[in-house]
DRENKEDREN-372793 format. One line per 4 residues: for each residue x, y, z of C-alpha. Coordinates in steps of 0.25 Angstrom, whole numbers, padded with zeros to 4 digits, always signed. Each point is the difference from the previous one (the first is absolute). Layout:
BEGIN
X Y Z  ...
This chain:
BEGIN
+0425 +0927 +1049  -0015 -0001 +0002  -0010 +0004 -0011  -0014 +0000 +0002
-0008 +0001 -0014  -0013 +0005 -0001  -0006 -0004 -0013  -0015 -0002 -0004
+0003 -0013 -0008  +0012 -0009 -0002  +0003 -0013 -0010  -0005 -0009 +0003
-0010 +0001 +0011  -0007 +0012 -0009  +0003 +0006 -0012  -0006 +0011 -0010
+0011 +0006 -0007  +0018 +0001 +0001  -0004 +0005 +0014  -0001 -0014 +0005
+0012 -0006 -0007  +0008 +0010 +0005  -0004 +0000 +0016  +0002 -0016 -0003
+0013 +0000 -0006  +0008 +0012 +0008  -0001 -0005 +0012  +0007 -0014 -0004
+0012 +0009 -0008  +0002 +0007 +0013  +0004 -0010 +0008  +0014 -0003 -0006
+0003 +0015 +0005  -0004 -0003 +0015  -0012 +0008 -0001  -0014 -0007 +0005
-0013 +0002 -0005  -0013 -0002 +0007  -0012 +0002 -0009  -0012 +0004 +0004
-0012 -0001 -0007  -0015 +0001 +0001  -0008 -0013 +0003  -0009 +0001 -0012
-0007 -0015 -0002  +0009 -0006 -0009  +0013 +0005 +0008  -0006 -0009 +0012
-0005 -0011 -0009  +0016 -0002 -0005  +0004 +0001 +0015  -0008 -0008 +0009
+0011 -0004 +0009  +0002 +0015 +0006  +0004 +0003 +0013  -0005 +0013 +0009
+0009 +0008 +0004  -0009 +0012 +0007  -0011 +0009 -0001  -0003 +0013 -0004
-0013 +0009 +0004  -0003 +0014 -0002  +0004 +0000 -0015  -0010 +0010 -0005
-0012 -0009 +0008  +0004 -0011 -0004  +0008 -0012 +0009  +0010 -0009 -0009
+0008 -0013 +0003  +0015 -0003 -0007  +0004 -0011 -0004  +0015 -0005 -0005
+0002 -0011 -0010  +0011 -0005 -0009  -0004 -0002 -0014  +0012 -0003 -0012
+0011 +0007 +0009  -0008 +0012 +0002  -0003 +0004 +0017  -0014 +0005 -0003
-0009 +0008 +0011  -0015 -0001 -0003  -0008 +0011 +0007  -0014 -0008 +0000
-0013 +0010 +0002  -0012 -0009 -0007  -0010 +0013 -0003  +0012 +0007 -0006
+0007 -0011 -0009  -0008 -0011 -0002  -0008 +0002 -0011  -0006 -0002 -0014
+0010 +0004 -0012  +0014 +0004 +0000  +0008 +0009 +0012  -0005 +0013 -0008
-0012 -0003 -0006  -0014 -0009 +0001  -0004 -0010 -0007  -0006 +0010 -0012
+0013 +0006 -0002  -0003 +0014 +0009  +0009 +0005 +0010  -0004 -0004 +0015
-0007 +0013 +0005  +0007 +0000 +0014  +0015 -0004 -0007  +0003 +0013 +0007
-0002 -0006 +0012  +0003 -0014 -0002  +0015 +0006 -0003  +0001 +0011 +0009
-0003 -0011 +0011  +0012 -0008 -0006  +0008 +0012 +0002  -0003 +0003 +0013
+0003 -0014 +0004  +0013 +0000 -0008  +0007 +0011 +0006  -0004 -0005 +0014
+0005 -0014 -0003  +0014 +0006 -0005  -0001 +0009 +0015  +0002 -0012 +0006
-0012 -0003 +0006  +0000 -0014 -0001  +0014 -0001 +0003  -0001 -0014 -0009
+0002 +0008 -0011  +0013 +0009 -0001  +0003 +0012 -0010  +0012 +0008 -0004
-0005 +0004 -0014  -0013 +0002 -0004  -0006 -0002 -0014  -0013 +0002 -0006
-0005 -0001 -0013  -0011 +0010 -0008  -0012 +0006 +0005  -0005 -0011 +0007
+0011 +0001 +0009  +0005 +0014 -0002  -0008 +0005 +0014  +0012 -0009 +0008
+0010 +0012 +0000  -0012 +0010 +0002  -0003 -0008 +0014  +0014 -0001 +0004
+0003 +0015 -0002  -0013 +0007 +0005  -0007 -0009 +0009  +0012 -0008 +0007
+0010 +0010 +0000  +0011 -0008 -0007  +0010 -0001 -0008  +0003 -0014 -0003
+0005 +0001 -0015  -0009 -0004 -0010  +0001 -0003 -0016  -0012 +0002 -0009
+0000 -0007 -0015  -0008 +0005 -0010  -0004 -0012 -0010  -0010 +0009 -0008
-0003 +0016 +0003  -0013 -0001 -0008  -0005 -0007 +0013  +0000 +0009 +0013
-0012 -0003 +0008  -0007 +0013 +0000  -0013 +0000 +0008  -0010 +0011 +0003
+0004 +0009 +0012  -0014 -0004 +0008  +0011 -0011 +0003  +0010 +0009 +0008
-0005 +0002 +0013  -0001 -0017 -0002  +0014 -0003 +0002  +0003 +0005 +0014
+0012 +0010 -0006  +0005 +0012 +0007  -0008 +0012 -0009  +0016 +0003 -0003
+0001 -0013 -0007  -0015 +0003 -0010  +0005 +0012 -0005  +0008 +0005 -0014
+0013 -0004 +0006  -0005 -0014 +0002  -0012 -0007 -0005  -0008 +0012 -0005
+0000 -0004 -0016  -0008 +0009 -0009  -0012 +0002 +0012  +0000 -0016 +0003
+0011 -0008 +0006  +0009 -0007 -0006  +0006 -0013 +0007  +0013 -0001 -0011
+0002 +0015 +0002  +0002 -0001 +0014  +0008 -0011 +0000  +0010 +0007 -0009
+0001 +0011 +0006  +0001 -0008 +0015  +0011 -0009 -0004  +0016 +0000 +0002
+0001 -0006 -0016  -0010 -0001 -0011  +0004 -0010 -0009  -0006 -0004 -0014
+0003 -0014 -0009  +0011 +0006 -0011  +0008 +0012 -0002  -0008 +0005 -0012
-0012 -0001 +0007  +0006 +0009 +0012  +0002 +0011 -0009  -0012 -0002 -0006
-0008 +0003 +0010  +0006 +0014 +0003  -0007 +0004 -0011  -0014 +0007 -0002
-0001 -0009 -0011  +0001 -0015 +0007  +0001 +0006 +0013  -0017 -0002 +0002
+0000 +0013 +0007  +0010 -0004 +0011  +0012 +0005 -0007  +0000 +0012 +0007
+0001 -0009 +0015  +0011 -0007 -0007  +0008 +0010 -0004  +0000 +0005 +0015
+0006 -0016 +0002  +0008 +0002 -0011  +0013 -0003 +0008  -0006 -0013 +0007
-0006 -0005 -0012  +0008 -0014 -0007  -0005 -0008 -0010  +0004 -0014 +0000
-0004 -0009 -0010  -0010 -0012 +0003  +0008 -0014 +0001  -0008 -0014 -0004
-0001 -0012 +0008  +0009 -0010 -0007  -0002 -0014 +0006  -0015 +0003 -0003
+0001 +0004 -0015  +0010 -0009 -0005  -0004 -0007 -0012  +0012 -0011 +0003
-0010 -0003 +0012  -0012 +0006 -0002  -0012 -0012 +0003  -0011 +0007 -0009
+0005 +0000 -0012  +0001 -0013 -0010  +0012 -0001 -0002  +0013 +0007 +0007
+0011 +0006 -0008  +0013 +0011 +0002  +0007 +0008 -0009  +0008 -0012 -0007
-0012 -0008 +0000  -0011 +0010 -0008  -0005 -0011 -0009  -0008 -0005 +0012
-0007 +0013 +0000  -0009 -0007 -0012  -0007 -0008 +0009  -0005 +0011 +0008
-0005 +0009 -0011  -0009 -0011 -0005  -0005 +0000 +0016  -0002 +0015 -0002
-0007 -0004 -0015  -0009 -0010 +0006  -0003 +0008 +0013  -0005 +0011 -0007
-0008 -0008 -0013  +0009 +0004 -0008  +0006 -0008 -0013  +0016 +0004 -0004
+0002 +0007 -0010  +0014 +0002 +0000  +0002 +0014 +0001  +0005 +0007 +0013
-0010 -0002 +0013  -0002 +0014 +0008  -0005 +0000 +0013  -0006 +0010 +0009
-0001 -0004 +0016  -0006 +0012 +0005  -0008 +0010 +0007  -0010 +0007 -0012
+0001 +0013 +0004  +0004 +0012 -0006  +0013 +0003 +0009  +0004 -0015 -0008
-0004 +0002 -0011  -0010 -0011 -0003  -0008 +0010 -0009  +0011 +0000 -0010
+0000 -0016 +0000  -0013 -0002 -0010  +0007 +0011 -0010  +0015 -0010 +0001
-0007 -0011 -0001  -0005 +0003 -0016  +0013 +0002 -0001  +0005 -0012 +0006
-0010 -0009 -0009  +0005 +0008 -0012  +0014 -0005 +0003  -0005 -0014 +0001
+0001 -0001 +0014  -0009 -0002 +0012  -0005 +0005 +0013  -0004 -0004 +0015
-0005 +0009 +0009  +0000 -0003 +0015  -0006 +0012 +0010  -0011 +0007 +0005
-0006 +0014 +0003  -0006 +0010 -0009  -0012 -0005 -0005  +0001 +0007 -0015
+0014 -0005 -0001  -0005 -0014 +0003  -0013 +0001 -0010  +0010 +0007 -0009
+0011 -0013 +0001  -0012 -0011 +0000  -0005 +0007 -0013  +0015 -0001 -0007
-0003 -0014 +0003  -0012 -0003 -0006  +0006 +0008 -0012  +0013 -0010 +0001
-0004 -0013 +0006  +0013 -0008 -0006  +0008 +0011 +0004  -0004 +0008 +0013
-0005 -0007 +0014  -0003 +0008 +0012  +0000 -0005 +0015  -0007 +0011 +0008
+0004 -0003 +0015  +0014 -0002 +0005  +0005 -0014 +0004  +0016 -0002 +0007
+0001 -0013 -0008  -0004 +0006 -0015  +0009 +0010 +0004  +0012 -0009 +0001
-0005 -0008 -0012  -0003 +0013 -0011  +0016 +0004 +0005  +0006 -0014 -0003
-0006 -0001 -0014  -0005 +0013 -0006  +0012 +0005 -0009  -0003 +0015 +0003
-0006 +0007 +0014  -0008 +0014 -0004  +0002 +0011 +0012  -0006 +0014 -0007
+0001 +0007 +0012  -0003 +0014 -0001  +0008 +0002 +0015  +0006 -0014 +0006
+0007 +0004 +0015  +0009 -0012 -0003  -0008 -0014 -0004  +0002 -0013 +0003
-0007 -0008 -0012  +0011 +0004 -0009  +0011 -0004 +0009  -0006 -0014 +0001
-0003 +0000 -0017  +0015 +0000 -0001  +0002 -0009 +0011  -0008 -0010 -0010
+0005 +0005 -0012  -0013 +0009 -0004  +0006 +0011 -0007  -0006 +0013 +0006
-0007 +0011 -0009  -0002 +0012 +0009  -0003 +0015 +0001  +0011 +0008 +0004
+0000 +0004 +0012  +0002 -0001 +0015  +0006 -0013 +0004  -0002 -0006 -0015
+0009 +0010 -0007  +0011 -0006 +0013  -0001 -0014 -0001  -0002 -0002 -0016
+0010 +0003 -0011  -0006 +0002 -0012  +0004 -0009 -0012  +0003 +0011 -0008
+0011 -0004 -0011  +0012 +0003 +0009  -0007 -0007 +0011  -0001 -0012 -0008
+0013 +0001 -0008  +0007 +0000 +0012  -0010 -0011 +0007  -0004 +0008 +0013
-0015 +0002 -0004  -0011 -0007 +0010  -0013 +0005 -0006  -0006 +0013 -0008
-0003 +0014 +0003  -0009 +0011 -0006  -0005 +0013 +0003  -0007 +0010 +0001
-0010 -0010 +0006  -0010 +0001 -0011  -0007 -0010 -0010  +0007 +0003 -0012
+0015 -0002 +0009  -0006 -0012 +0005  -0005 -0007 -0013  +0015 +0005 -0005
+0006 -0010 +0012  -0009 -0011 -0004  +0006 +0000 -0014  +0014 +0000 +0004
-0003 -0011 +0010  -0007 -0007 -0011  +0014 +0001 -0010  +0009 -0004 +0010
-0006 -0011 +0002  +0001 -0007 -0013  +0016 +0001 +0002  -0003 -0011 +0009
+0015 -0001 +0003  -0001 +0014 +0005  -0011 -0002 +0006  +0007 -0011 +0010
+0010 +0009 +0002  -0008 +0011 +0005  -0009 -0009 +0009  +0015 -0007 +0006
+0005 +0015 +0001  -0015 +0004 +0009  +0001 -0014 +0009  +0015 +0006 +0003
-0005 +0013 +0007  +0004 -0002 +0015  -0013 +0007 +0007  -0001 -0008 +0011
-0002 +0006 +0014  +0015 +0002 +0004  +0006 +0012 -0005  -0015 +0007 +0004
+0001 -0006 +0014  +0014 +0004 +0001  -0003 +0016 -0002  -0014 -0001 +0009
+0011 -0007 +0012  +0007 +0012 -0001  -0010 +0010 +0000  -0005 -0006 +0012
+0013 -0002 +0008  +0004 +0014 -0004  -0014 +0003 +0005  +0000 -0007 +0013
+0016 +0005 +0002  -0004 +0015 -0001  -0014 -0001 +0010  +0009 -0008 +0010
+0012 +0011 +0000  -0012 +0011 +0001  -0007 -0005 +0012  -0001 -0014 +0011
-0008 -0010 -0004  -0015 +0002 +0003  -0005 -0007 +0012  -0008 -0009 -0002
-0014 -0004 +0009  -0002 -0015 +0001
């Protein structure tokens, strides 16, 4: 079977957030089931700058007055498709916003464009590319099933994963008459959202099955509460909605093999892990004062959390511990962490920016990973803190509540705990977490024990790869039983 992927960024060519580790990792977990990916991405600068050997394979003109070549390349067992229009993708700052951190003002058109493309690339036409299944990712992507069904006529079955409902590309409806759409595509059954139009609605609505990254978070959002305004659409797709949680590359975060890192360890070798916390220690500027190291490796936003870190970290310097902070993104949240700082400069460091390599360090040697999520769709960061044996403290809820059992005392009594739990998701609960991580961890013994029990949990890509093969052979099964296969223009 022939997938065709339609993702805005993917590890490791791009990468904003899980979106990108995911579309990295799936593909490469499908392949044991005999389902091939081809993943097709826009050629921002840094995707062509990691691919210089490409290959074209066709153009494409007409894509709402603008021409576009694609390009194939292989890149760490991935079978990637660059779509490559300079005035659209090549540019200063990240694939959605400039270099002062504001959204591009035409990202309506940039991904409307990738759309459009998209869907005629999975129509066959450049036969290069063949495509049973089609699966798009989020708003920037969401218009591919709008396409197919309104303005080709077809039925080829698409799968739309949700990775975070608070984003949903919604864009004035000056736009509409833009995106060469039937009038029967820009109304309330479709993409009219709220007066504008919504990419992430449409795509909801125009796809065979929606699926999100845990099942937690799937009933979540059928709720007005976490359901950003949409749970009333996903209620309607109630019956084709599946939540399957998020699996972690595991050949690249192993700390048995992991480069960055100083030194690399398992679970019967946690000792080692000493080395790396002094790494951490030293990074940061920081001296060791022997109580437990927290760590936050993060977006600062509000949906995170990060506006409760400079409250926890008071308490975390009372408990005689200390704090790094590695993120970036609301400017009071980063005043707010750089002055806990200044307060505590033996005891709290803060990186603002992200880097993948201080990511790989601060899990290998910090002794707890804060996740204060307030909503989480399924996060990866915890899954990779216990990979390392970085004991999570979360929120509960979405896919944190899933993948995290709290070391309560049965938990730990009977030696299935991997990390901490608190809620509600307010200061006072959180600052509450902080203590009990602070008093397990002086039962060092224990403490090994929770951090061998967390480096147990299997949360590789298997068992998630297995359930989205079967979604999609059930899928590809029932359209080929309804109808021929569509002919295809070469």
């Amino acid at each position: 079977m022939n997938v065709l992927s339609i993702v805005s960024e993917v590890y490791p060519l791009i990468k904003t957030g899980g979106l990108a580790d995911v579309a990295g990792a799936l593909p490469k977990a499908l392949r044991p089931h005999g389902i091939s990916v081809s993943t097709l991405v826009p050629g921002y600068g840094p995707v062509l700058e990691h691919l210089p050997r490409r290959t074209e394979v066709g153009r494409l003109g007409g894509l709402l007055g603008h021409d576009a070549v694609l390009t194939r390349a292989a890149m760490d067992g991935l079978d990637l498709l660059v779509l490559e229009i300079p005035e659209l993708y090549e540019r200063a700052g990240g694939p959605y916003i400039d270099g002062a951190g504001r959204d591009h003002p035409d990202n309506w058109l940039r991904f409307a464009v990738f759309s459009l493309a998209g869907a005629r690339i999975a129509l066959g036409e450049l036969c290069a590319v063949q495509t049973d299944i089609v699966h798009v990712h989020d708003w920037q992507t969401a218009l591919v099933p709008v396409y197919l069904r309104y303005a080709f006529r077809s039925s080829l079955p698409v799968v739309c994963t949700v990775h975070n409902l608070a984003f949903q590309g919604q864009f004035s409806p000056d736009i509409a008459s833009r995106l060469e759409l039937p009038d029967t595509a820009l109304g309330i059954e479709c993409l009219e959202y709220y007066g504008g139009v919504g990419f992430l609605k449409g795509g909801l609505v125009c796809s065979d099955i929606v699926t999100t990254v845990s099942p937690t978070y799937a009933r979540e959002i059928l709720s007005p509460e976490l359901g950003m305004g949409l749970d009333g659409v996903l209620q309607t797709r109630r019956a084709a909605l599946y939540g399957i949680v998020n699996g972690i590359d595991s050949e690249i975060w192993n700390p048995a093999s992991d480069p960055i890192p100083a030194r690399r360890y398992d679970a019967r070798s946690l000792p080692r892990r000493q080395a790396n916390r002094a790494a951490v220690l030293s990074h940061f500027g920081l001296p060791d004062a022997g109580g437990p190291l927290f760590s936050a490796l993060t977006r600062l936003t509000w949906q995170k959390g990060a506006d409760m870190i400079p409250d926890a970290a008071e308490e975390i310097v009372a408990q005689g511990g200390q704090l790094v902070v590695c993120g970036q993104g609301d400017a009071a949240i980063e005043d707010a962490l750089r002055d806990c700082a200044w307060r505590h400069p033996e005891r709290v460091s803060v990186h603002i920016g992200y880097s993948e390599e201080l990511a790989h360090l601060i899990v290998s040697g910090c002794d707890v990973l804060m996740q204060p999520s307030r909503f989480e769709p399924c996060g990866l960061t915890q899954l990779y803190a216990m990979r390392y044996g970085a004991i999570p403290l979360v929120g509960r809820t979405g896919g944190l509540s899933e993948t995290i059992i709290d070391a309560n005392e049965a938990a730990m009594s009977r030696a299935v705990a991997t990390g901490f739990q608190f809620h509600p998701i307010e200061p006072h609960s959180f600052r509450e977490a902080v203590r009990r991580a602070c008093e397990a961890f002086r039962d060092r013994e224990a403490w090994a024990g929770l951090q061998r029990q967390a480096m147990k949990a299997d949360f590789s890509w298997d068992r998630s790869a297995s359930q989205y093969a079967q979604l999609f052979e059930a899928l590809h099964a029932a359209w080929q039983t309804a109808q021929p296969r569509e002919r295809r223009s070469c």
